[in-house]
C-alpha positions, -999 to +999 in steps of 0.1 A: +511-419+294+510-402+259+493-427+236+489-400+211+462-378+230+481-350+248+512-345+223+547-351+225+560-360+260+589-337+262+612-366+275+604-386+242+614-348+224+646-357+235+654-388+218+656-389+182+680-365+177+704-371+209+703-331+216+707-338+249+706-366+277+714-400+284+707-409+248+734-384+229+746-394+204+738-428+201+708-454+189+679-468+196+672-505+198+634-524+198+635-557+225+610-579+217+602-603+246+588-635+248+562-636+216+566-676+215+541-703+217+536-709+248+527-674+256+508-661+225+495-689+210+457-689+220+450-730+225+480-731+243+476-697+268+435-712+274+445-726+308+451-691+318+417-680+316+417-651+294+384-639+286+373-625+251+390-589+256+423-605+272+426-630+240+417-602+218+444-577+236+473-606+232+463-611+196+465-574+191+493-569+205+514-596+189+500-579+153+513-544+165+549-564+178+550-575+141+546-539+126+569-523+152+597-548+141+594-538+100+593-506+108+621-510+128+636-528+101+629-502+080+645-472+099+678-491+107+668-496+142+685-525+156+659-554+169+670-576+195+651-607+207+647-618+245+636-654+247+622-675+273+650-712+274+634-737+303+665-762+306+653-793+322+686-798+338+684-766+355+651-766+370+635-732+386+623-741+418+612-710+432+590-704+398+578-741+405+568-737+438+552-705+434+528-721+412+518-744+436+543-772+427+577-786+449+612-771+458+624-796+444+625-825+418+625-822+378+611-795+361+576-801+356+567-813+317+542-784+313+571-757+320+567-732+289+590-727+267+613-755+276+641-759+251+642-779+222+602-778+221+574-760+198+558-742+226+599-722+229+591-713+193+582-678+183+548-674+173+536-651+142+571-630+141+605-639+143+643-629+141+654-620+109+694-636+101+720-616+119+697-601+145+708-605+182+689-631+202+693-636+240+679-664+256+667-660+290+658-685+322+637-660+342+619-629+338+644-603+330+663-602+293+690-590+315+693-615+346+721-642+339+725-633+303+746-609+280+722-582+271+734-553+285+769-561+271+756-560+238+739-533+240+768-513+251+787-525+225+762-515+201+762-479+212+724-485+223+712-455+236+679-459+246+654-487+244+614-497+231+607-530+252+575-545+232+561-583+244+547-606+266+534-606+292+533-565+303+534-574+341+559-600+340+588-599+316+589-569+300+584-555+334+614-571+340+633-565+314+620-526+309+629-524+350+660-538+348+673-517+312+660-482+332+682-494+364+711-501+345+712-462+324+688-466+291+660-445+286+626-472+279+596-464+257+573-488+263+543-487+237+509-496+253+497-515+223+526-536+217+524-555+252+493-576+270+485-596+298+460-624+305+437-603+323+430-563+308+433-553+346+466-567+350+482-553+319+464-515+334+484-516+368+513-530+348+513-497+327+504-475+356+538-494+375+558-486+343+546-450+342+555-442+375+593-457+380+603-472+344+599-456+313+572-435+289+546-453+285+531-442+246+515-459+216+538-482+185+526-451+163+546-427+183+575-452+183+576-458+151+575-418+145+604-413+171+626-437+148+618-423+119+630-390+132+660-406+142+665-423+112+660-387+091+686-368+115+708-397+110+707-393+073+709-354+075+742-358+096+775-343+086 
């Protein structure tokens, strides 16, 4: 990963500008996953068992989301926002019973994020009018939804995949955006996990098959690049 120690990856050198590659000539786009209640909120992520260093990782990380969306703002990057929607009429059963619970039978009443309620909320940032929002039932932004659609349409060119949790949706949704053509920066800061261990091997799994794992300075450098070639355009 770069993280600002060892210089420019050459692969992010590629991006700003569109000189070359997959991402030529068109934009970049921040996804922000799944900063809502019932995953950032620290009273309601307790039963989880985070310990001091895990709650203060999520709580940085959710700070770092909210600068990495202004200064997306700020450069004319598009922000799109991925969020969790648990419809009680469609119950996920496999989710359900992987926790422990039955295959069948009503969604259980502590399933996060079910719609309509405060925990589905987002917590400490949130869309700005006009920005695209996707609502999701699983992990991925992309599985069951329109996302990759819009993105197309948008001329997206390459992606920064920021939220929660690093091992589980963004994963997800950075795996499936790298299988289906875009180019993913994922910034190291701007993701946790309940567990500082987990969120390590999530990164180290990124690295090796997603995307380039760097920092939300870098990022935020990489748009502003883009940004200033966009300007300097004939």
């Amino acid at each position: 990963m770069t993280g600002g120690t060892g210089g420019l990856d050459p692969r992010l050198a590629l991006l700003p500008d569109g000189a070359s590659g997959p991402a030529a000539g068109r934009s970049p786009a921040l996804v922000v996953v799944d900063v809502q209640r019932d995953f950032g909120e620290p009273a309601r992520i307790a039963g989880y068992g985070l310990d001091e260093r895990a709650s203060a990782a999520v709580e940085a990380a959710i700070t770092r989301i909210g600068e990495l969306v202004e200064a997306a703002r700020a450069a004319g990057v598009p922000v799109v926002w991925v969020e969790l929607g648990s419809d009680p009429s469609v119950p996920w059963h496999s989710s359900t019973w992987l926790r422990g619970g039955p295959l069948d039978g009503p969604m259980p009443e502590d399933e996060p994020c079910r719609i309509g309620t405060a925990g589905a909320e987002w917590y400490r940032t949130a869309p700005a009018p006009g920005e695209t929002r996707v609502v999701k039932r699983g992990y991925s932004g992309f599985l069951g939804t329109d996302l990759e659609a819009r993105l197309t349409t948008a001329g997206i060119g390459w992606l920064t995949v920021v939220g929660l949790t690093s091992e589980c949706c963004v994963f997800a949704t950075a795996q499936d955006a790298m299988q289906l053509g875009w180019p993913v920066v994922v910034p190291s800061d701007a993701t946790a996990a309940y567990d500082i261990d987990v969120h390590d091997a999530a990164l180290t799994m990124i690295e090796l098959n997603i995307g380039v794992v760097t920092d939300a300075a870098e990022t935020t450098a990489l748009w502003q690049a883009w940004a200033a070639a966009k300007v300097g355009a004939p």
